[in-house]
Structure formats: C-alpha cells, structure tokens
N, C-alpha and C positions, 0 to 999 in steps of 0.2 A: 146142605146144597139142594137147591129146588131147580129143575129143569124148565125154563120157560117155554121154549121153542124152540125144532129140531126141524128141520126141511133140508133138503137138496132138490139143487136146481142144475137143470142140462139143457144150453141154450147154443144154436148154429147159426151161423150170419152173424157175429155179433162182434168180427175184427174192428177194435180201437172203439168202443163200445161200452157205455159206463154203464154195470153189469148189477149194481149193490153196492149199498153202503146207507149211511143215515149216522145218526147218534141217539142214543138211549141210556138208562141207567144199568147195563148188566152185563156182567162180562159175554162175551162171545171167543169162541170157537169156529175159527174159519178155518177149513180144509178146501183146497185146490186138487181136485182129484183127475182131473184131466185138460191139458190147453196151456197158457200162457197168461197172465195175470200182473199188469200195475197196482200194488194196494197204495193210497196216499191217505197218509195218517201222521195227523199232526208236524206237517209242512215236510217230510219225507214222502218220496217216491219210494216203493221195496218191488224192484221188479224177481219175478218169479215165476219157472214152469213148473207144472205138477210132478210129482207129488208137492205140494208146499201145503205147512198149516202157519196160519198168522194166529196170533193171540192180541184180544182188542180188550182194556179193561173198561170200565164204565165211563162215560160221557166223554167219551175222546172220537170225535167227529171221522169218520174214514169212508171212500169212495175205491169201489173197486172197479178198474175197465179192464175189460175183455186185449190181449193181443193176438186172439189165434182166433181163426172162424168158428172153431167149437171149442167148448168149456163148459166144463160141470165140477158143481162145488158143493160143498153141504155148508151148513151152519147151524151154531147151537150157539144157543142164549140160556146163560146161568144165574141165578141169583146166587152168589156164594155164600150168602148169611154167616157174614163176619167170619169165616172161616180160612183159613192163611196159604190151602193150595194155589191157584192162582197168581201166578207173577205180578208182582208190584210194577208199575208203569215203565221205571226204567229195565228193568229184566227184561218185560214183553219189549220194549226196547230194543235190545241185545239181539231177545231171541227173533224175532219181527227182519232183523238182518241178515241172520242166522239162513233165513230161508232162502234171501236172495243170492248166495254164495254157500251149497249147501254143500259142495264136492269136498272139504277139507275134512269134512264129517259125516260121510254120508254111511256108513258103516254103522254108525254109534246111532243115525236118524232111522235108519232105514227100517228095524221093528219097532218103531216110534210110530211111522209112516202107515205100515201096516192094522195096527192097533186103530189107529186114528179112521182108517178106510172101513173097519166094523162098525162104527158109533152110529152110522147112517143107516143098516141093516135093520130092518120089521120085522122089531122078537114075533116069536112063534105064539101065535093066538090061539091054542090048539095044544103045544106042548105040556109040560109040567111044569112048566117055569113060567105058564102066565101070569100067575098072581103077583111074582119079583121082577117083572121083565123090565120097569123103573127105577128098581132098586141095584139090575143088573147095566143097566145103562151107566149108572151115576159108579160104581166100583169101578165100570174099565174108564168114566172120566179122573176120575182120581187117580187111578194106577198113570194115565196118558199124564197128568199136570205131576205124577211123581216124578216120571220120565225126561218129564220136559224140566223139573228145578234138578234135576242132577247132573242133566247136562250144563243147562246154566252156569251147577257152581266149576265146573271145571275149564268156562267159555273163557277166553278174555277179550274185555270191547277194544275196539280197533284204538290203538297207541294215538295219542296229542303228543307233541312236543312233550318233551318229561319238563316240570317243574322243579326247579332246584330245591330238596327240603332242607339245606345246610343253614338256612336262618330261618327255617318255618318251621319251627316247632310248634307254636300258639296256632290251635285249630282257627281263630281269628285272621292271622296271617294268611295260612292256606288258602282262606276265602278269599280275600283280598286279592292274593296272587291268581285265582279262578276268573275274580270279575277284570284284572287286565287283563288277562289270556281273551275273554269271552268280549273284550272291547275291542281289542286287537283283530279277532277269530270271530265274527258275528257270523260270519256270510259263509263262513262253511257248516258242515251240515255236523254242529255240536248236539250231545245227546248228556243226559242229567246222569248217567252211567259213565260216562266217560269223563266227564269233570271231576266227576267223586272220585275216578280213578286214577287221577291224574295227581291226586294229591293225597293218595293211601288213605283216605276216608271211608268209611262204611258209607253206604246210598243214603240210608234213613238219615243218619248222624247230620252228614253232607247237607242233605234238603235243610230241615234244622237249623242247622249254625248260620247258611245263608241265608235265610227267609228272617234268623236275629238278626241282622248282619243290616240285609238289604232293603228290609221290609218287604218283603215280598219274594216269591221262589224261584230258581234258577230260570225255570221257564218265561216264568213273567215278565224279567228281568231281563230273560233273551228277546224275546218279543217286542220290550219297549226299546232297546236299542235299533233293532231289526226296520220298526214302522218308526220310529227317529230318523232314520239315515232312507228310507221310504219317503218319506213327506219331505226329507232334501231335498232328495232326486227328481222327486215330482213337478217345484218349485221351481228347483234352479239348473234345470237340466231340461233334454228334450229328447230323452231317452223315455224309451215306449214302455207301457206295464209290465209286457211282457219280460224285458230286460231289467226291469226293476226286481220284479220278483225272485229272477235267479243271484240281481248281481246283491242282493241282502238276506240269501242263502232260503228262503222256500223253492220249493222244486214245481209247484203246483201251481201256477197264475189262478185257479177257480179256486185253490184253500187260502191264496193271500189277500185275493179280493173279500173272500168271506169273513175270512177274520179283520181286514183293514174300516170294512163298513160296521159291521162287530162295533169297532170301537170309537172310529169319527162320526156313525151316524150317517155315513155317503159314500161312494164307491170312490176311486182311487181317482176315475176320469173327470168326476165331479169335484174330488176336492181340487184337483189341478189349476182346472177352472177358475175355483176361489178364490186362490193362493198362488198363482204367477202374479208376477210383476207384473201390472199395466205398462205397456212403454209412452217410454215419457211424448210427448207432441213438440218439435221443436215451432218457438218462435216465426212468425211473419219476417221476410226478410223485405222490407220495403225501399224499393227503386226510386229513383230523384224524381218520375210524376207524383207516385202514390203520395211523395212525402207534399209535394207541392198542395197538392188536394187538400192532404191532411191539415195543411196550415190554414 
C-alpha cells in the first residue's frame, strides 16, 4: 500500500457549496470531521453529518457539496497495490449508506470514527518514531479498512422485494429473474449489493454470471435502461431534465447530464432538440376566391 496524498481541508461560507470531488485511479479515504455533507457518487446522493467517512474506490467519479456554513474534511488517496483490504465497489456501496443512517450502529462506528479522526495528525518530526511515521500511518490505515470489512460482513443492504427461489435454482435463472426486477425497478435507487442479495448470490459470483449473461455488468445494464427511458422522455414528453433525471432514478441532474453527454456526445437539452418531433404544418384551406384565382 503506497500513500498518495493526505490533506485536510477547513472551509466557512461554504452552505450548499460543491466542496471536492473529481475522479482518478486510487482509492480514497474521505473523512467528514465537522459540518454537513452531500457526497454524489455514481448517481446516489449519501447525505451525512460528521463524524462520516465515505469510501471511494478507483475511477468512480464523486462531488462533494458543503450543507453547513463550516466543514472540515480530510482525505487520503491510496494506491492499494493489488492488495484485498479496501472494499470492492459494491461494499463501499453498502458502507457509503452506511454513513448516511449511522444511528442503528453508531456504537460499533463510533471507535472506527475516532481511529479515522487520527490519520490526519502530523507525526512527530522530532520524536523516535520519525523514521516509521509512514509506515505508522499505513498500520492504522489497515487496522481502519479491518474495521470497516468487519462491519460490512455483519451489515445487511437494505431488502428488494425477495425473489422467489423455488424455480431458481440455475444461477442463469437468478439472473434473468434480476434483469426483470431491474426492468421493472430501474428508477429506484438499485445498488450491485443488493441484487446479489436479492438472489443469495456472492457479489463477485453475481457480477460474473450477469456480465455471461448480459454482456455486459449490472451497472452497465442499469445505465442503458436508465438513458433508454431518458431519451423517451426527452422525445416524447415535455417534462424538464430536471424531472427526468429523478423520474429514471439519478438523484443528481449534474451526474446525469455528465454521464448522458458521456455517451450521446451532446447534453440532454441538445439531443431534445434533435429528436422531438417536428410538428406537422397543416394544409392551405382555400376559400371560393383563392380557388377562383387559382383556376
């Protein structure tokens, strides 16, 4: 594990205020150490007061805004180097929810919380401990992501409709019974943990069989439904972006447009444009002179 980058930031004025965020290759560590906090990451809103820590894995685009006039946060940027502490996308998932509902467990969080509020303290340049003060950094990160998959394995993601398994034995099937549920269920806020769970599937397994299955991953597969029934709405409706973006379950008008242009090549109010109907022109209705003339 190699430590990229560790700062914290204490910023005031900054009510409803987009605070951080971007996308890169390496996991991060986001601690909320004071204030009120929107994170939007990957078409989820996770509202959260401090203490809150988000977990962000590699290249998963997120935007943090401010909802309190002050707020101060830290973050770290990790390279994990293939190494298996770090929660897999749907976990950080879990846990990422985890934060914004944290009272059902706040007990079991609470020297999680504490732990996590040291990482940002400036070892002792002067101590005995100079020469490991890197080395001691990266142990209490490891102890915190122990912390954080223990809780995980004991979490459970919030209940779908259960799936009947009395004819789904064939992990085939399972999937199948996933993609109506997720044809049905587009527009509410489905997570790749909660599918898998839905049909007593291991995550990894899950991802897997559907991406045989589907050609392509849960995700992908949400998204092209999601911007299908988008580019209806767009077309043949006179419902605003804003409405669109919630009523095909993104929480975020700036993450749908991002990703909508992402993949048309055009923002949403452009392809509108494109792709409405022309209304048709009716016919000249010509009166007994016009036709006179006309002869």
């Amino acid at each position: 594990m190699y430590l990229r980058k560790r700062d914290r930031v204490h910023l005031s004025g900054v009510s409803q205020q987009e605070i951080g965020g971007g996308i890169h290759p390496f996991h991060e560590i986001l601690y909320i150490s004071e204030g009120t906090v929107v994170l939007q990451w990957i078409g989820t809103d996770y509202t959260a007061a401090s203490p809150a820590l988000f977990l962000l894995p590699p290249y998963t685009p997120h935007l943090l805004i401010s909802q309190s006039d002050v707020c101060q946060f830290g973050y770290i940027e990790l390279d994990m180097q293939d190494t298996p502490d770090f929660p897999a996308l749907p976990q950080a998932d879990l846990w990422n929810s985890i934060q914004a509902d944290k009272e059902p467990q706040i007990e079991a969080l609470t020297p999680l919380f504490q732990l996590a509020s040291g990482l940002w303290l400036s070892p002792d340049n002067t101590g005995p401990f100079q020469s490991i003060a890197g080395e001691l950094i990266a142990l209490d990160i490891r102890k915190l992501l122990l912390m954080i998959n223990t809780i995980l394995q004991t979490s459970r993601p919030r209940e779908l409709n259960p799936v009947s398994l009395s004819n789904l034995d064939v992990p085939s099937e399972r999937i199948q019974a996933v993609i109506r549920h997720m044809e049905s269920n587009y527009q509410e806020a489905l997570t790749v943990n909660q599918l898998a769970s839905s049909v007593h599937l291991d995550v990894s397994y899950f991802i897997h069989s559907f991406q045989k299955i589907a050609s392509k991953t849960p995700l992908q597969y949400l998204h092209d439904l999601r911007f299908n029934a988008a580019t209806c709405f767009l077309s043949q409706t006179k419902m605003t972006v804003q409405e669109i973006t919630r009523a095909v379950g993104f929480q975020s008008i700036h993450y749908f447009s991002r990703l909508f242009k992402q993949r048309y090549g055009i923002s949403p109010s452009m392809w509108r444009k494109q792709h409405s109907p022309q209304p048709q022109t009716k016919p000249a209705v010509l009166n007994s002179q016009d036709s006179q003339h006309a002869e």
